[in-house]
LOTORVO-206937 format. One record per residue (C-alpha): z, y, x; chain. Coordinates in steps of 0.05 Angstrom, whole numbers, plus 5000, padded with zeros to 4 digits. Each point is the difference from the previous one (the first is absolute). Example, Ala and Ser with C-alpha at 12.3 -4.5 7.8 and 13.67 -1.06 7.14 Angstrom:
REM residues 2
     z     y     x  cadena
  5156  4910  5246       A
  4987  5069  5027       A
//
This chain:
REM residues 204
     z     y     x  cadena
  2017  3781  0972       A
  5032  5062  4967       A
  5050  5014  4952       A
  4981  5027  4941       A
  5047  5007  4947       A
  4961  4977  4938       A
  5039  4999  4918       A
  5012  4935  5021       A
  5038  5013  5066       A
  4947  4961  5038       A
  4971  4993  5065       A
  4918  4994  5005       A
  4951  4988  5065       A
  4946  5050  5001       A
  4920  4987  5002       A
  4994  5009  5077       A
  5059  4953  5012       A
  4973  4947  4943       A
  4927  5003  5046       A
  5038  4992  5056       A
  5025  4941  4991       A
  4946  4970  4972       A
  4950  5018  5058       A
  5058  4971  5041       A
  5000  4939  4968       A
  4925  4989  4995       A
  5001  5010  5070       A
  5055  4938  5015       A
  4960  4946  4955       A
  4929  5015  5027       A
  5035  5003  5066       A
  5029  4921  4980       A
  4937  4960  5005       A
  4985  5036  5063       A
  5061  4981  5042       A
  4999  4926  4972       A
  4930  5001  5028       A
  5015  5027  5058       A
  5063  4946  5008       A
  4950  4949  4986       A
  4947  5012  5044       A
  5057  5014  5063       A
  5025  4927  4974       A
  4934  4975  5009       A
  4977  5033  5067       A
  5072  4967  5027       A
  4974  4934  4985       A
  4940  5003  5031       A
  5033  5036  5059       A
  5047  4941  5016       A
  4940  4945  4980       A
  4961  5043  5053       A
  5069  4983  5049       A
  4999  4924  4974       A
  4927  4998  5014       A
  5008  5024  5077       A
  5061  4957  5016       A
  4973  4933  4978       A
  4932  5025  5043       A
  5042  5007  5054       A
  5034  4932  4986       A
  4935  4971  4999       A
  4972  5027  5060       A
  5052  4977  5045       A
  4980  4922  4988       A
  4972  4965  5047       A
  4926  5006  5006       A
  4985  4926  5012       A
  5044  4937  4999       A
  4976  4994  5075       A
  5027  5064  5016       A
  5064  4967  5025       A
  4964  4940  5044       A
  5023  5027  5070       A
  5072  5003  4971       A
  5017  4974  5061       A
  4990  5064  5045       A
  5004  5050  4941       A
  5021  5011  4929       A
  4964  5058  4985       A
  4942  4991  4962       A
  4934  4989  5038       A
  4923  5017  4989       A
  4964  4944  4975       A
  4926  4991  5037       A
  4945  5013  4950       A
  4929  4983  5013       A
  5015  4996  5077       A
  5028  5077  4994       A
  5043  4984  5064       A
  4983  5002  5080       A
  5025  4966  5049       A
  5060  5035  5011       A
  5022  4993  4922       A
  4980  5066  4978       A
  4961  5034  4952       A
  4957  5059  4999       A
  5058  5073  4993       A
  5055  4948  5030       A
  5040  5025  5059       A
  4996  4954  5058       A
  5072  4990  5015       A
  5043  4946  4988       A
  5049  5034  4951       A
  4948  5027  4956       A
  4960  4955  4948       A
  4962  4940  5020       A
  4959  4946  4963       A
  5024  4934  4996       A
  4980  4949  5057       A
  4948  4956  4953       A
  4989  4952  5068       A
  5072  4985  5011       A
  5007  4928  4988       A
  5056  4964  4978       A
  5034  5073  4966       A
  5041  4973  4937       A
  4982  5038  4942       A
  5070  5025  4977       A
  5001  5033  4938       A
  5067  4998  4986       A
  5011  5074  5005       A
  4950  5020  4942       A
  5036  5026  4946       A
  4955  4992  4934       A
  4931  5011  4996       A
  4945  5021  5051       A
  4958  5055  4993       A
  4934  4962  5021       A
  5016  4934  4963       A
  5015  5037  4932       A
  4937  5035  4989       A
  4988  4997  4927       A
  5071  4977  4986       A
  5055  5038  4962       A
  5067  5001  5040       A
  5055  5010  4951       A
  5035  5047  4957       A
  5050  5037  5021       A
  5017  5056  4941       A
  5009  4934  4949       A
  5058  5005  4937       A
  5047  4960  5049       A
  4989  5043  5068       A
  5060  5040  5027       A
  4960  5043  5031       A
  4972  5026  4935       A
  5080  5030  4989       A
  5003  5072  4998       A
  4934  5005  4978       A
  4983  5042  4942       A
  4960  4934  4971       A
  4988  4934  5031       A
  4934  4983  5029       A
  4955  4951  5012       A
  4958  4998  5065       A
  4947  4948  5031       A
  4964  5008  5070       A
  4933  4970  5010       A
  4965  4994  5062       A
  4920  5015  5009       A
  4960  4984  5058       A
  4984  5073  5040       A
  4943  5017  5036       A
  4990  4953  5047       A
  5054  4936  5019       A
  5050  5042  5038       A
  5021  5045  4939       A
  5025  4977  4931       A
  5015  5048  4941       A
  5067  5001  4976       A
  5010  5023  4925       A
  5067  5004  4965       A
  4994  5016  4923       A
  5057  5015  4957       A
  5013  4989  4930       A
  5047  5020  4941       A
  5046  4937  4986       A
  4949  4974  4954       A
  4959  4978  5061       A
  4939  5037  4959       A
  4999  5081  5009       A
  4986  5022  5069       A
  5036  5051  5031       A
  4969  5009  5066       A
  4969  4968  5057       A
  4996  5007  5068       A
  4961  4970  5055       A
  5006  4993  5077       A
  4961  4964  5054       A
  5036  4946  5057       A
  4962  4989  5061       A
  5005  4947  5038       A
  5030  5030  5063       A
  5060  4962  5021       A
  5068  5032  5022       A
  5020  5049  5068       A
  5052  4962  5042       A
  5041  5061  5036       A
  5020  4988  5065       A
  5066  5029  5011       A
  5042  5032  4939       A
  5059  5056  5021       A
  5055  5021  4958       A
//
């Protein structure tokens, strides 16, 4: 702006500065709706992001149940989880075909013991073979703590699908926006029925 002494002792903005300031003003509210789309689509990419994280912990939650009830029936000599014997998949010496034959490794269960109590006392929730077909619980709900901290709350159910043949199930953990109704992702992994490694000796 200059100063330009008019009859009325005046001050006046001249053309280029007037265009100026209008280009530069154009330029902030055409540049609006571009950064509250921008905003919105980060806000968006976030929550599927952390439904993507919710997704991959309850897999992994999942996967670590037992795969049969029976898992657990030499309880006496073991509590790691054992492989259960399907369609006579087991020699003599209680292995399977890729086991290791040593005695720390994994190992079917002995289905000619006699008299071996079937102790299932230390399955926690479901199994993976005996809830084929079966949803197995929310854990994103309106009341979960877990859903604190969260950008939204969510919803999320995991099925379980037979695989492709009797030792492998499909595991499939959907989540959904607290209305239980839009889906946000899904993921899927596969459990195998393979038992647990015992190590021998642990140094610290």
């Amino acid at each position: 702006m200059v100063g330009r002494k008019t009859a009325l002792g005046r001050f006046a903005f001249t053309l280029i500065e007037l265009i100026f300031a209008i280009v530069v003003i154009s330029i902030v509210v055409m540049s609006i709706p571009i950064m509250i789309q921008t905003t919105a689509r980060s806000v968006e990419d976030n929550i599927v992001q952390e439904a993507i994280f919710a997704a991959s912990a309850e897999l992994m939650g999942a996967s670590s149940y037992y795969w049969d009830n029976n898992s657990m029936q030499d309880a006496a000599l073991s509590r790691l989880e054992r492989v259960i014997e399907v369609d006579g998949a087991c020699n003599a010496d209680r292995l399977r075909p890729g086991h290791i034959n040593q005695p720390y490794h994994r190992r079917c269960l002995d289905s000619n013991a006699t008299g071996v109590e079937n102790n299932t006392g230390y399955v926690a929730g479901l199994s993976v073979n005996n809830a084929v077909n079966a949803a197995i619980g929310d854990l994103f709900d309106t009341s979960a703590a877990e859903a604190s901290g969260y950008k939204q709350e969510y919803q999320s159910q995991v099925t379980i699908a037979p695989g492709a043949d009797n030792n492998i199930k499909v595991l499939t953990a959907s989540i959904y926006q607290d209305d239980g109704a839009t889906l946000l992702t899904r993921l899927r992994i596969q459990s195998a029925n393979i038992g647990e490694i015992d190590y021998y000796k642990r140094r610290f």
